[in-house]
Structure formats: C-alpha cells, structure tokens
N, C-alpha and C positions, 0 to 999 in steps of 0.2 A: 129671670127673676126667680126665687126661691118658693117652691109649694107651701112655704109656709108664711110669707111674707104678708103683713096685713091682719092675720088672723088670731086667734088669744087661746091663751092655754092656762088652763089651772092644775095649780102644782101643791099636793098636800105634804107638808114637812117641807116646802120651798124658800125654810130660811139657812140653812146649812145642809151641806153634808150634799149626795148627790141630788135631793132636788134644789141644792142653789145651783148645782153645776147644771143640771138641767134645765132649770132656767135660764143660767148665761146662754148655754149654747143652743138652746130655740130662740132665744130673745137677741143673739147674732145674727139669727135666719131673718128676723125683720117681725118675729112674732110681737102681741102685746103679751105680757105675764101678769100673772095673778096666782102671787106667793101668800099660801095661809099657813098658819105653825101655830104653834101653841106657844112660843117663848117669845114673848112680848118685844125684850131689848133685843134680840136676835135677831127679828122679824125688820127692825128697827134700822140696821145693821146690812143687811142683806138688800135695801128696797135704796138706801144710798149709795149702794153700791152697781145696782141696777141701773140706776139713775145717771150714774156716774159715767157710765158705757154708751148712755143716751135710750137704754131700752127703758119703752112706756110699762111700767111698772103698777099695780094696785098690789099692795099690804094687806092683808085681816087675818085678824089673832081666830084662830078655830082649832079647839080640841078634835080632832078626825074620828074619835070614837063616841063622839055626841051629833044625832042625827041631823036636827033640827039646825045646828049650826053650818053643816053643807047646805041645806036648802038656803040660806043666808048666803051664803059664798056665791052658791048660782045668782042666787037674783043679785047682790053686788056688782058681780062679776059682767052680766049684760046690762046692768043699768050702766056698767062706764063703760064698756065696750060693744055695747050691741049682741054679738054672738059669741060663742064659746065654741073652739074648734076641736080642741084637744084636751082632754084631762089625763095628769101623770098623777096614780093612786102611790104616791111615796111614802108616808109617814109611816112610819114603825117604831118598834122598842128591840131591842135587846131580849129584855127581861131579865132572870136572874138566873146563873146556871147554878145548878146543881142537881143531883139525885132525883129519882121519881118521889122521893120521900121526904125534901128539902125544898119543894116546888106544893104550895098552897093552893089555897084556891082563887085568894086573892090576885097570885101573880097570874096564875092562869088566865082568870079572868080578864087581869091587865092585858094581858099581849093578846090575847083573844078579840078584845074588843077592838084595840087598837089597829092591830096589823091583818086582821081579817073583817071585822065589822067596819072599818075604817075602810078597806076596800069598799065595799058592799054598798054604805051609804053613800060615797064616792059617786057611784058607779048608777046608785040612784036618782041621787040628786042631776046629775051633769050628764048622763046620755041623754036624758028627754030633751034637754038643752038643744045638743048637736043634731041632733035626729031632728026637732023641729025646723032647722034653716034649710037642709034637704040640701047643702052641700058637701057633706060627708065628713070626716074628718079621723080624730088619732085616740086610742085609748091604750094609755100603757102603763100596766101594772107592775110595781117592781117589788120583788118574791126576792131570791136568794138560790146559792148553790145550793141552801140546805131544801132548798124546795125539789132539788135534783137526788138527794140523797141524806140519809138520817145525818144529824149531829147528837155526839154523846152528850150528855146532860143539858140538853139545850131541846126537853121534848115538844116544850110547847112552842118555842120559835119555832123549830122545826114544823109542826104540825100548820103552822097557820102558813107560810111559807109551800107545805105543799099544796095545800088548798090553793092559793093564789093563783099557783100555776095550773090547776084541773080548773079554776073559774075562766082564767085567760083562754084557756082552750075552748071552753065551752063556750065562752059571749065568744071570738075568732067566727067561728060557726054563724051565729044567733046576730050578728053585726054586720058578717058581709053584705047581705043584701041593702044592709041601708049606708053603705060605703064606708064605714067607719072601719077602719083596721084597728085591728089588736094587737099588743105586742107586751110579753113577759120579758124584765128582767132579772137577770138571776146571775148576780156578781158573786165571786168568793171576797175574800178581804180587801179592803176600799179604806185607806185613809179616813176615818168618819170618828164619830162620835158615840157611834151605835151602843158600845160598851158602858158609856155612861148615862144610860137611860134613865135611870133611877131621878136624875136630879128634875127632870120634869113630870116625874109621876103623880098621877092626880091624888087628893087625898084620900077617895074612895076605894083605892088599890093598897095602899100604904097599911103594910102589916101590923098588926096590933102587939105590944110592947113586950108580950110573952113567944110571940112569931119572930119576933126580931130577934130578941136572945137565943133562942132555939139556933136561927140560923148564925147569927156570930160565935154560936160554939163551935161551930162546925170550918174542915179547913176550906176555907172557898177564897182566900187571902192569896192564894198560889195559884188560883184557876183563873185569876183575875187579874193579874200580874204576866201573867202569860198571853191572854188574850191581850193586852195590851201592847206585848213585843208585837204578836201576830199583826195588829192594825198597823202598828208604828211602820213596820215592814210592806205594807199592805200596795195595792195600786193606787195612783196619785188620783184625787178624787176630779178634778178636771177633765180626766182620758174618760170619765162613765158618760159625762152628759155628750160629749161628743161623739162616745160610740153610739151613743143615743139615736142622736143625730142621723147617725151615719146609715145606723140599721134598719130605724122606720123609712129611709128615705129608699133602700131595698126591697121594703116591705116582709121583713122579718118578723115571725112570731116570735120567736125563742132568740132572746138576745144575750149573748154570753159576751164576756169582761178577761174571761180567763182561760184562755186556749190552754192552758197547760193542766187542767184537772179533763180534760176529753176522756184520755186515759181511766179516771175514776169514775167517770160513769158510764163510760163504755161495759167496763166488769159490772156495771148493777144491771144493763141491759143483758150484757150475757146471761146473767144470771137468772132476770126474769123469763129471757128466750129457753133456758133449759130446762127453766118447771113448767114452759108451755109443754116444751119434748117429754116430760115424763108423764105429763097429764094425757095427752096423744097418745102414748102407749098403755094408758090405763085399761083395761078389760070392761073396767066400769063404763066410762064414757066414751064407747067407739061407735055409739048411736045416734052420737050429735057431731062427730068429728066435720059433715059436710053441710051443717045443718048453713042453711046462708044467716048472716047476721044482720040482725032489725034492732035499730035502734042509735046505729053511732056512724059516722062520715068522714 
C-alpha cells in the first residue's frame, strides 16, 4: 500500500498548471485533495476532473496572499477530511518582467505577497494542522530555477523564489523532529500558465492608469513573445507532479525537474566556492579561519 494512501493534502494554485498535476499524481497514490485557487471557473474545471479519476476531491476559491483565507482552507479542509497530511505551497505569479526601473511597487508587492507571503501563511495555517495528529507528514514548497540562480528582469520573481528555497531549508531543519519532511521545488520551464499571471491579478496590485502607459511605452512586447516560445517548449506539466511524487517518496529536499541546467549552477557554486578561497587568503580575516561555527546544521 502506498505511504500516502488515505491521507489529505492541500495544494495552493491546485487548479491548473503543476499543482493540478500535483494533485493528479498524490490523488493516484490513494491521497484525498484539497485544491484552493483563486480562479473560480478553473477551480471548477480541475475538481471534475479529479472526480473523474475517482480521487476524493474538496474545491475552495482562496487568494494565497490573504491570510485569513488559509486559516479557512485548514479548518475546511479537516472538517471534510479529518487531518491534513501534506501541504504543497504552489501558487505563484509571474509578475511582469522588465528593468529595475519598469518594476513598481505595486508589482513588487504583487509577487511579494503572493509567492512569498503565500508561502508563509501556507505554512502557518497547515503545519499546526499536521503537527497536531502526531503522525508526521509532507511539506513541499515549490520555488523555481530562479531560486537556484538570478533571472534578468525578473528581480522580484527571482527574489521571492530565492527566499522560498532558504525558508525550505530552514523549516527541513525546524521539522524534522516532528516527522514532517521538507521538500523544494525548483523546476526550469514547465508547460504552465505562469506567463500569464496578469489575468488573475487582484485589484489592489493593478497599476494605476498613468503606471500602465508608462509601461506600454516601453518594448516588453518582445520579452513576452519569447517567454512564450520558452513555455511553449517547456517540460510537459504532468512529468512535475510525478517527479513529485517520485522524490518525496526518496525523501528529497531539493527537487529538480531539469537535469540539464546542473551544469548552470554548478558554475554559480564554483563561483561562490572561490570568493570563500579569496576570503581564506585575506590577511584580514585569518583570525577566524578555524573559528568553529555556531549557529547552522
């Protein structure tokens, strides 16, 4: 019988893109799901589709960067299932690329709240969950390559994206003991939607009328167009929830999608390994070179 068979998983962004794939392929394992999104008819879409497979399925519409609506999801979520074994922190945005100078504060704030607060209240709401039934269970956040390395005009995805991955490392740590594994995802391009975030942006993000023309002056008509080939090209979104699958069932922190960028961040590893070497050879600090380290595991 499968470790996961029986038990319930909440998945945020679990109406498309990889956390529906995510939920197919837990909800094969013999999990129940508990898909929340923010896009009503999509949500809609995805729980017929669940149903269809025969996986026991709960729906609820939840903006992931509004607190108080995770604490909703929780208690939802064991009122129809009793416990909550697993949370996959999925929802994210895009955002809008361009320049450090064509990035507001409003979008900032967008992907900010989203793809990093979004974690966060996640992570709030649904570990007290898991941690109370005292049978252990899964938390897997999914981050991005760009969490592994910059993307050019893409500061703030990037930024929330690296976060995700220093937060998975640190709860890894702060979790084991109460059995719950951790596990980062961090896919490069994935058949998804990602690119068109904009259409479910809340109105509190939505640039004001003289921010808009600003940016339609601007060429981002070509940055946009190309990021498109890139998806179009992309890995087929069904192979993520199964690697998924595949990797928590190894107990993998660091889950990668795309063997073929190792190479690319292999060199940013180099790279950091040889400003440790230069720092080591400093005259300044050869006082602390043996010092032992307090504070990290």
């Amino acid at each position: 019988m499968s470790d996961f068979a029986g038990k319930t998983a909440v998945i945020s962004g679990g109406a498309e893109g990889i956390g529906f794939s995510v939920a197919q392929a837990v909800g094969k394992q013999g999990m129940n799901v508990v898909i929340a999104d923010i896009d009503e008819a999509q949500l809609k879409r995805a729980q017929s589709e669940l149903e269809a497979l025969d996986i026991n399925v709960l729906a609820l519409t939840m903006d992931a960067s509004k607190q108080d609506q995770w604490h909703k999801v929780a208690e939802q979520a064991e009122a129809r299932f009793g416990k909550i074994h697993m949370l996959v922190n999925n929802a994210g945005v895009g955002g809008t690329p361009g320049s450090i100078e064509q990035t507001d504060d409003k979008d900032w704030r967008w992907v900010l709240d989203v793809n990093l607060m979004g974690v966060i209240y996640g992570a709030e709401a649904i570990i007290p969950c898991i941690k109370r039934h005292g049978e252990g269970g899964w938390l897997i956040n999914v981050a991005s390559m760009a969490g592994m390395m910059g993307v050019p005009f893409a500061g703030a995805y990037t930024a929330t994206k690296v976060a995700v991955v220093g937060m998975s490392e640190s709860w890894h740590a702060e979790l084991k003991p109460h059995n719950i594994q951790v596990s980062v995802l961090c896919p490069a391009f994935v058949k998804t939607r990602i690119n068109l975030s904009q259409r479910n942006k809340q109105s509190e993000y939505k640039n004001t009328q003289q921010a808009s023309a600003k940016a339609s002056s601007t060429d981002l008509s070509g940055m946009g167009e190309h990021m498109q080939k890139v998806i179009d090209a992309g890995l087929d979104v069904e192979i993520v929830g199964k690697r998924v699958v595949e990797a928590i069932s190894s107990g993998e922190l660091y889950i990668f999608t795309h063997p073929n960028y190792r190479k690319a961040v292999q060199a940013r590893f180099k790279a950091i390994d040889g400003a440790f070497e230069r720092s080591a050879s400093s005259p300044l600090l050869q006082h602390i070179l043996d010092e032992e380290i307090v504070g990290f595991s």
